[in-house]
KEBA-181890 format. One record per residue (C-alpha): chain; x, y, z. Coordinates in pm, whole numbers. Layout:
# residues N
<ch->A X->X Y->Y Z->Z>
...
This chain:
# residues 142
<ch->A X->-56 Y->-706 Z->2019>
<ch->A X->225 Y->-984 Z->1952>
<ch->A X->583 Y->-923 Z->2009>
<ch->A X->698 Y->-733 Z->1675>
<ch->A X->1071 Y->-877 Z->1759>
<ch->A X->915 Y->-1218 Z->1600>
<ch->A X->773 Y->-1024 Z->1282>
<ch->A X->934 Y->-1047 Z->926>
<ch->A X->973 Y->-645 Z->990>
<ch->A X->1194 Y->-645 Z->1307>
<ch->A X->1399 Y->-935 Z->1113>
<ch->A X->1528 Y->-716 Z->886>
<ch->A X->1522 Y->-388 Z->1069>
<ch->A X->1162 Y->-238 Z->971>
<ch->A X->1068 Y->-11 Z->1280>
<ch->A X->761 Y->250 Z->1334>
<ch->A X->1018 Y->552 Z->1224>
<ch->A X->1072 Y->367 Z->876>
<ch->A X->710 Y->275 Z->828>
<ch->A X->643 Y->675 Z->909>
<ch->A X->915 Y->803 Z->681>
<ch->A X->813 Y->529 Z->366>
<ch->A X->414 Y->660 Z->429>
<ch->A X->490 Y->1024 Z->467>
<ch->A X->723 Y->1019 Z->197>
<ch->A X->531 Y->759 Z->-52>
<ch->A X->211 Y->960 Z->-31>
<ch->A X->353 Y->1286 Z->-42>
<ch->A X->450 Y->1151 Z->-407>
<ch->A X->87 Y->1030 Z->-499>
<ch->A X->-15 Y->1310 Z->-348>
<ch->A X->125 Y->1526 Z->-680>
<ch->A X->194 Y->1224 Z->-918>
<ch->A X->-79 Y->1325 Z->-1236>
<ch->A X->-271 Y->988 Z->-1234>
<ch->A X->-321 Y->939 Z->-870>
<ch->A X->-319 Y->1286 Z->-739>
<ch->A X->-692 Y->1406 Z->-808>
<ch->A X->-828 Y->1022 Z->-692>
<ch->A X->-728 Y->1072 Z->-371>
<ch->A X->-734 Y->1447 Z->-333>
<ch->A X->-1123 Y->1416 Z->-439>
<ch->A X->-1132 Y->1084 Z->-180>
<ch->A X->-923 Y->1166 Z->118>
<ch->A X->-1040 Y->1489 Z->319>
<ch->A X->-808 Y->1501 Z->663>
<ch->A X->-478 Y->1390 Z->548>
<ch->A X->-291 Y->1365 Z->898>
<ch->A X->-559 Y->1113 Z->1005>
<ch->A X->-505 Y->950 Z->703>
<ch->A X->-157 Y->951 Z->720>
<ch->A X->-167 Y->807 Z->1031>
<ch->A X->-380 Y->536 Z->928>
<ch->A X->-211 Y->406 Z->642>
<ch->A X->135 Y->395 Z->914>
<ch->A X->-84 Y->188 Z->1101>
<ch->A X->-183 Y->-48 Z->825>
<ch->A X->197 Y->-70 Z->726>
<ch->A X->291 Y->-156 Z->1070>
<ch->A X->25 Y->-414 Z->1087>
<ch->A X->165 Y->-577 Z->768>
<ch->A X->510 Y->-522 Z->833>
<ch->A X->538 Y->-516 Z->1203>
<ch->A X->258 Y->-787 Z->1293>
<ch->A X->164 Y->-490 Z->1597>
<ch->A X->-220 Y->-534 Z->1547>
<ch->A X->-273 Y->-101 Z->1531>
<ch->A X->-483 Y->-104 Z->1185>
<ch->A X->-861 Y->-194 Z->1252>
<ch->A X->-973 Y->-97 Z->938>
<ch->A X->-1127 Y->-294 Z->686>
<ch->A X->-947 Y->-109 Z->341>
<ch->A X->-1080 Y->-265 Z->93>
<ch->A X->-1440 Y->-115 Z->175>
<ch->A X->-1299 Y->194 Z->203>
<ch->A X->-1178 Y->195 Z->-183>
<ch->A X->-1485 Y->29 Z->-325>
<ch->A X->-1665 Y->361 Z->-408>
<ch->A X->-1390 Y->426 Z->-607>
<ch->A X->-1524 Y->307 Z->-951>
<ch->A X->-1217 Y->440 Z->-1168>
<ch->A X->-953 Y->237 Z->-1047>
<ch->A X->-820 Y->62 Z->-1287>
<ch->A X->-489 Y->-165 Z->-1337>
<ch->A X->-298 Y->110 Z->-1498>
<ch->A X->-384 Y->296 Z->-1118>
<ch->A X->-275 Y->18 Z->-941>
<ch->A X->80 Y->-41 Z->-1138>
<ch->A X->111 Y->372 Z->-1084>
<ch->A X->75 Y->302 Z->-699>
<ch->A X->337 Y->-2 Z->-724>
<ch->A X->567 Y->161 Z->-961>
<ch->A X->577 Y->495 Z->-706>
<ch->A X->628 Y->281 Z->-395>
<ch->A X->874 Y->65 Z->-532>
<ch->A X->1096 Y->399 Z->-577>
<ch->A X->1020 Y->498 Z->-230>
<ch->A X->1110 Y->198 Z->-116>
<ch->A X->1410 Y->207 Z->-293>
<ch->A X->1537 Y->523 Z->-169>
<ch->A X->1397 Y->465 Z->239>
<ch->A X->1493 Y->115 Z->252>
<ch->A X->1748 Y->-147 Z->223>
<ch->A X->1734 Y->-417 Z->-39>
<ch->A X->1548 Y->-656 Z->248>
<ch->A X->1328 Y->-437 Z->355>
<ch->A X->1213 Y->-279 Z->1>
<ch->A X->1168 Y->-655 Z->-94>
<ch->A X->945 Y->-695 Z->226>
<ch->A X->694 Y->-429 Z->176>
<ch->A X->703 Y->-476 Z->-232>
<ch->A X->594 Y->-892 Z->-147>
<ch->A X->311 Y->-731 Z->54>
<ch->A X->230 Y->-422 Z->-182>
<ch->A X->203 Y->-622 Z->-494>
<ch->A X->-85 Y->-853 Z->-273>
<ch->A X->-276 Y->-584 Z->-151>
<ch->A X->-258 Y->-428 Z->-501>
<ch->A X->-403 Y->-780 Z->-655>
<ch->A X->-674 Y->-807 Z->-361>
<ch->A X->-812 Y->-487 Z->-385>
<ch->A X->-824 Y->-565 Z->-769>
<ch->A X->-1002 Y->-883 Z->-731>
<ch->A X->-1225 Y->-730 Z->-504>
<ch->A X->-1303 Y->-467 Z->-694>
<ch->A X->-1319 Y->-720 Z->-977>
<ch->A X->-1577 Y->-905 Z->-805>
<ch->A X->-1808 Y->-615 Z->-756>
<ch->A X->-1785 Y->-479 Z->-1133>
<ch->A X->-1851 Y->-904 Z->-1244>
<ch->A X->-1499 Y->-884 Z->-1385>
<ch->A X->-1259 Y->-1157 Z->-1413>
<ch->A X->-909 Y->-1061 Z->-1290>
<ch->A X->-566 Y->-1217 Z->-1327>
<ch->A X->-279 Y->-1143 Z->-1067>
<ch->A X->-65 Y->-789 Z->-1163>
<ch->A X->262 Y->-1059 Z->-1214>
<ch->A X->68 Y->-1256 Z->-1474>
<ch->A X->7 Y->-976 Z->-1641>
<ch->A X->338 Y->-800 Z->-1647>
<ch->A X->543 Y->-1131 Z->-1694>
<ch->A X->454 Y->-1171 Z->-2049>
């Protein structure tokens, strides 16, 4: 693991309590939110583990610390109804979150990185359905 005082995270005050509080608090929100809800109540079946995965993967991103070894994208590819109107739900949700957890640097840190791993799991998915897919920007800029 790297020193997380170098990461974009620690720059602008992002520690493993805020990562904790925006995951606990984000997915408690998906958790009952009517489009997202039943995709990953049907998907996810231990939600402490998971809970403590995802903080991982948002230290990872945020933090640089290394603790995800996952490969996330695999895990969402047997998920065959997600669709861009899921994926601007997921955005929309964390951006409030965010908003409410975070200051204006920090929500602006994890939204740069959300909207990415929104438009990669899209392409990917994309690429396994033989679909052509433009970034979530291009398609909300117009």
């Amino acid at each position: 693991m790297g020193d997380i005082s170098l990461s974009p995270g620690a720059a602008c005050g992002v520690d493993e309590d805020l990562v904790r509080r925006i995951v606990d608090t984000f997915y408690a929100r998906v958790r009952v939110d009517a489009l997202l809800g039943p995709i990953f109540e049907d998907a996810v079946s231990d939600w402490p583990v998971h809970l403590a995965r995802l903080a991982d993967f948002w230290s990872s991103v945020t933090l640089m610390t290394g603790a995800y070894k996952g490969q996330p994208l695999q895990a969402h590819m047997h998920l065959p109804e997600l669709t861009d109107e899921h994926f601007l739900r997921w955005l929309a949700l964390f951006e409030q979150t965010l908003a409410e957890l975070c200051t204006p640097e920090q929500a602006e840190l994890f939204m740069v990185r959300a909207r990415r791993i929104a438009d990669s799991f899209r392409f990917g998915l994309g690429q396994v359905r033989g679909t052509l897919v433009e970034p979530l920007a291009a398609r909300t800029a117009a």
